[in-house]
C-alpha positions as CSV (number, residue, x, y, z in Angstrom):
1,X,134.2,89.6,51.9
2,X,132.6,92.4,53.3
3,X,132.2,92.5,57.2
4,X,128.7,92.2,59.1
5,X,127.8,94.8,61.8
6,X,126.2,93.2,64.5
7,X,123.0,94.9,65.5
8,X,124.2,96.5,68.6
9,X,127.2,97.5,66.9
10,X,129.3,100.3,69.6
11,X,130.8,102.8,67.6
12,X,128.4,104.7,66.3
13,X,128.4,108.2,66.9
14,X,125.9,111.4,66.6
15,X,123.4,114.0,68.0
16,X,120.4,112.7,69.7
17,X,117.0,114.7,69.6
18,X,114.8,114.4,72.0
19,X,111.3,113.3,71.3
20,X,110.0,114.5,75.1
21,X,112.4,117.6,75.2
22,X,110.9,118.6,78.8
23,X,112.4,115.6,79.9
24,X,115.8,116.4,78.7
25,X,117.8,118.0,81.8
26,X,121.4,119.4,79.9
27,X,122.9,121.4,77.0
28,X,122.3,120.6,73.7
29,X,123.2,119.2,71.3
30,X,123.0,115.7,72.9
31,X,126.0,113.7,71.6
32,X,125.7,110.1,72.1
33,X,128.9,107.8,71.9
34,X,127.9,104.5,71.2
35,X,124.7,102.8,69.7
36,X,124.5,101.5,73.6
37,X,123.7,105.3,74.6
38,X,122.0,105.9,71.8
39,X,119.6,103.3,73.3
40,X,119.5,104.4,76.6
41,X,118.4,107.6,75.8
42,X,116.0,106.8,73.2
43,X,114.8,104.3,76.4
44,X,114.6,107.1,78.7
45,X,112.8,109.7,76.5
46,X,110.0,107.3,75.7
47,X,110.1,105.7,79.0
48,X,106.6,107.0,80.9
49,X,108.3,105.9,83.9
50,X,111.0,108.6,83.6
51,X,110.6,112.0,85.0
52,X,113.7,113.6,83.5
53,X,117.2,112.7,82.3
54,X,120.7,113.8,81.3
55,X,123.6,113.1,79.5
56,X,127.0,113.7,80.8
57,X,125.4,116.6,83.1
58,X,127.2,114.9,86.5
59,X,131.0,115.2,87.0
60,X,132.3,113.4,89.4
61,X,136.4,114.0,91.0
62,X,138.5,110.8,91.6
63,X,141.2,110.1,92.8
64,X,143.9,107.9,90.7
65,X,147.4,107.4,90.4
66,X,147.8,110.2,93.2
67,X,146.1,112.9,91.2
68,X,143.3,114.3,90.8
69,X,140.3,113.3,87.7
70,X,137.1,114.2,86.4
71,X,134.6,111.9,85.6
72,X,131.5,112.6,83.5
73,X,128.4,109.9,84.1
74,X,127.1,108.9,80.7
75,X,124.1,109.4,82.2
76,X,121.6,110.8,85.0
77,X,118.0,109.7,85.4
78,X,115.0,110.6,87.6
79,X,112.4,107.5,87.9
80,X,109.0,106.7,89.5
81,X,109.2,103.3,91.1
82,X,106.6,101.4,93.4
83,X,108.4,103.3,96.1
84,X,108.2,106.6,94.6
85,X,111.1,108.7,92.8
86,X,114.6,108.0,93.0
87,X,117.9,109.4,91.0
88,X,120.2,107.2,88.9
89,X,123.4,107.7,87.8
90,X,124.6,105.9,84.9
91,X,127.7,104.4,83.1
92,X,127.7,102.3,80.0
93,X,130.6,99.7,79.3
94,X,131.1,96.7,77.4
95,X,130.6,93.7,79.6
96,X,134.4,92.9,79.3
97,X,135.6,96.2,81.4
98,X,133.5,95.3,83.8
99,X,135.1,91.5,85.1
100,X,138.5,92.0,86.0
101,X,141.1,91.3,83.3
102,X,142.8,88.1,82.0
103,X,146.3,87.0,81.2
104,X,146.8,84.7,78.0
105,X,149.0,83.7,76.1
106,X,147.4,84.7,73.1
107,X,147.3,89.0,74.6
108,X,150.5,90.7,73.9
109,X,152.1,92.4,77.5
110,X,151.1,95.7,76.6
111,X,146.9,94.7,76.1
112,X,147.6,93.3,79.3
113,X,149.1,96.1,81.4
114,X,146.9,98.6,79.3
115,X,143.5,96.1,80.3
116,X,145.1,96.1,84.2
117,X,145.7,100.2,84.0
118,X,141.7,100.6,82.1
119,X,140.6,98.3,85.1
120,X,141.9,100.1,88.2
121,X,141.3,103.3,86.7
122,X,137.4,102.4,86.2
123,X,137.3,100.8,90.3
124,X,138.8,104.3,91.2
125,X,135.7,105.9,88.9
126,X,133.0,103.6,90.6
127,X,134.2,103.5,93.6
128,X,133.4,107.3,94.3
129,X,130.5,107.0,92.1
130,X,128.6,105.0,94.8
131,X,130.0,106.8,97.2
132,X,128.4,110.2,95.5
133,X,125.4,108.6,94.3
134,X,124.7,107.3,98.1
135,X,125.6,110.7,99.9
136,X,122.7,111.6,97.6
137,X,120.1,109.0,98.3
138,X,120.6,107.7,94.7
139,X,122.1,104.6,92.8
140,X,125.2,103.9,90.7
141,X,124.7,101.3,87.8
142,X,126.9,100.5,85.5
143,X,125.0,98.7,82.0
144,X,126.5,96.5,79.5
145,X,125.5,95.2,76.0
146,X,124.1,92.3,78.2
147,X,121.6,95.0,80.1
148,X,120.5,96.6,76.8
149,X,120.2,94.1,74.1
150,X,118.9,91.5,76.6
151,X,115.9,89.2,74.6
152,X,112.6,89.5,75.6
């Protein structure tokens, strides 16, 4: 029996082309890593609300483990709101990395001290990110498959 994609299915992989290519603030080509960025930036290209965006164009260094990271933001948006303009940086993860991990049973050890690692590495990441995106008068948001395939 053949297996069913689901419609928001994560792992697919390619170049993006901009529609609005004045928009588009980084080097080409535009790789996106997921049908989840895939989304966003088809999102924020079409958005009218968007003044320009990025992908992968902010780096971030963190600290983890005692040394020393870099961190590229899957994303980096200018929008006009009712208050006027302001900058967002953006990370995409399943909904799952962003709760903290679970014991069970039913996980063998190393899934759970791999999940525990994965999760303290990615409060290291976020943790400067809002630290960055604030020195900077911006926001930090992290999206999930909840965010982006929301019904509406």
């Amino acid at each position: 029996m053949k297996k069913r994609k689901k419609k928001w299915d994560q792992y697919k992989q390619g170049k993006y082309r901009p529609v609005n290519q004045d928009k588009y603030k980084g080097t080409y080509p535009i790789f996106y890593r997921s049908s989840w960025e895939l989304k966003l930036f088809v999102w924020l290209d079409r958005n009218p609300s968007c003044i320009s965006w990025g992908s992968e164009s902010t780096i971030i260094r963190y600290v983890f483990n005692g040394s020393v990271h870099r961190y590229f933001l899957d994303a980096t948006a200018v929008m006009k709101n009712k208050e006027g303009v302001k900058k967002y940086y953006i990370e995409i993860k399943p909904y799952r990395q962003t709760i903290p991990p679970t014991e069970s049973k039913k996980k063998k050890h190393k899934t759970i001290i791999y999940e525990k690692i994965e999760w303290a590495k990615n409060q290291a990441k976020w943790k400067r990110a809002r630290e960055f995106a604030k020195s900077r008068n911006a926001k930090f948001v992290i999206l999930t498959e909840k965010d982006l395939f929301r019904d509406k």
